[in-house]
C-alpha angles and dihedrals in degrees: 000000000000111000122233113241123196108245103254092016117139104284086046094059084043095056088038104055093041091067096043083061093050100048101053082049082057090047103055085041106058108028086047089055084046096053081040106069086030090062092046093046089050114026100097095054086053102054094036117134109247134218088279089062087246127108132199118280114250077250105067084050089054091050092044089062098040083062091043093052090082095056100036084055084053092051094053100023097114092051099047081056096056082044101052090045098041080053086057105043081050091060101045083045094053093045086050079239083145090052093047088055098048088056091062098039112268117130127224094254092055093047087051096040089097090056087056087049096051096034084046088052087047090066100041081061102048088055087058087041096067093050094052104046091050093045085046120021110019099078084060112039083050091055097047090046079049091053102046090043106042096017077232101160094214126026105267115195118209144214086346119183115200124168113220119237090284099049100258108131130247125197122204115191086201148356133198110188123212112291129165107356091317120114128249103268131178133197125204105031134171129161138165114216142148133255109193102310091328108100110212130193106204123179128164141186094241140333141200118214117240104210092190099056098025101231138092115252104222134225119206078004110182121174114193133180122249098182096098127248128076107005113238129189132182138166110255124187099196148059120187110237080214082075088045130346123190092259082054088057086042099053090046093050089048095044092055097040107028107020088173112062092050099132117230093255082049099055090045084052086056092043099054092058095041107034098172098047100115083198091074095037087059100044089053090052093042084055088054096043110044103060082071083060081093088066107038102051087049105054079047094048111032092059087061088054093042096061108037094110090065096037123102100187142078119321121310078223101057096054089052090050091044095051093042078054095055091032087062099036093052089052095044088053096047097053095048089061088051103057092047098048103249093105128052107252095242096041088050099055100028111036092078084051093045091041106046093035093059082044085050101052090043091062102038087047087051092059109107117225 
């Protein structure tokens, strides 16, 4: 008869804390090994010596990688949970703790209820993670890995498309965001857009954003009407950052160049403007569903551990590797149809989670206690 345990009793802070101590073991572990074979790959570009005869000091490349620490754990996160819990269900194993619980009563899945919790909380984490690091860190982190690669001193964004609040394009040649005490400026700017039933093309040579007052204050500024009739052309010295605003420029460049690390705020900002992109529409729905990916990889991966003692075939380890593998190529290939349409948005980003969940809980259910 399965005994009845109290929720945060003892067994429950055991198995608790010994996941929390596997999983920062994991952690170091395989986002060392990740920042590992980055550094080795890149190193030598880094520390190159540029046109001017200098090179970077070793420094900027640590703090390069102290930025980068936040997205390379977002890369990995789901991983570094399976790990953690396969780590714990190893060590109750290896005490005969399971064994133990089963004595008195307790089945496998209560003594592991602690691990879904934690590893539940993780994702909700990472979720808030991402937010956070490209609110926070990414601007930096961009601008140092400019600065290391192109020996740029401030971040410059090129050939950049962004559609104002009612869908028209706007093209910006380049755009230097806002760095040590400078504003945010552009050169190369032109943008159809509408001022009350009057339709406006405006271009200009630069501009520099005025944060006080939220618009770009234009050099070499024309405005001139596309609705037909008599041209007409006339200087103008301001555009609204209602139109665009510099996080406007930022979200394009990084939808174009790092789709995924497009925050959840970010994805509903490119969405607003282009409401039919399915790109967007998967991307927002890939930012709601991974974060289940915790839970799911470990309800796949901790039954495997729990009966190798009874098992008689290959490696607990290699079926866990080889379902991680299919669990992150379906995604990756779901995701890819989706953004280019050939896939619906939700199926895209939540068919591998719904598949290999339902898979997950089979399987953990299956394991007899």
């Amino acid at each position: 008869m399965t005994r009845r345990l109290k929720l945060g009793g003892r067994l429950d802070r055991y198995v608790g804390e010994l996941f929390v101590g596997s999983y920062a073991v994991a952690l170091l572990l395989v986002v060392g090994i990740f920042m590992i074979i980055d550094l080795a790959s890149n190193l030598d570009d880094y520390l190159q010596v540029g046109a001017d005869g200098t090179a970077p000091s070793g420094w900027l490349v640590v703090k390069l990688y102290v930025l980068q620490i936040p997205f390379l754990f977002l890369e990995v996160a789901p991983f570094v949970t399976l790990i953690g819990g396969l780590f714990t269900v190893a060590r109750l194993m290896k005490h005969k703790e399971v064994v133990a619980a089963l004595a008195a009563g307790v089945s496998a899945r209560r003594v592991l209820l602690p691990v879904f919790v934690l590893g539940g909380l993780l994702g909700a984490t990472m979720f808030g993670l991402r937010e956070f690091a490209t609110e926070n860190v990414g601007e930096q982190r961009d601008a140092l890995l400019d600065h290391l690669e192109e020996r740029n001193e401030t971040l410059v964004l090129e050939d950049l498309w962004v559609k104002d609040p009612v869908g028209k394009p706007i093209r910006v040649d380049r755009y230097f965001p806002a760095a040590a005490g400078q504003p945010a400026r552009l050169e190369g700017l032109s943008a159809t857009h509408s001022e009350g039933a009057r339709w406006t093309h405006v271009t200009a040579d630069a501009a520099v954003f005025d944060r006080r007052a939220n618009l770009w204050r234009l050099e070499g500024g024309v405005s001139r009407d596309v609705d037909g009739g008599r041209a007409t052309e006339e200087s103008v010295a301001t555009l609204s950052g209602e139109v665009i605003g510099p996080r406007d420029l930022r979200t394009a460049w990084k939808g174009r160049w790092h789709p995924t690390e497009l925050s959840f705020q970010e994805t509903l900002d490119l969405l607003a403007r282009d409401p039919d992109a399915v790109g967007w529409q998967t991307l927002l729905q890939a930012n709601l569903a991974f974060p289940f990916a915790h839970l799911v990889l470990l309800f796949v991966g901790l039954p495997f551990l729990m009966g190798h003692q009874r098992s008689k075939g290959p490696s607990p380890g290699l079926w866990v590797f080889f379902l991680c593998l299919c669990f992150f190529g379906a995604d990756f290939v779901c995701r890819s149809l989706g953004l280019q349409g050939q896939l619906d948005p939700l199926m895209a980003a939540w068919l591998p989670i719904l598949f290999f969940g339902s898979l997950g809980v089979v399987l953990f259910t299956s394991v007899r206690t």
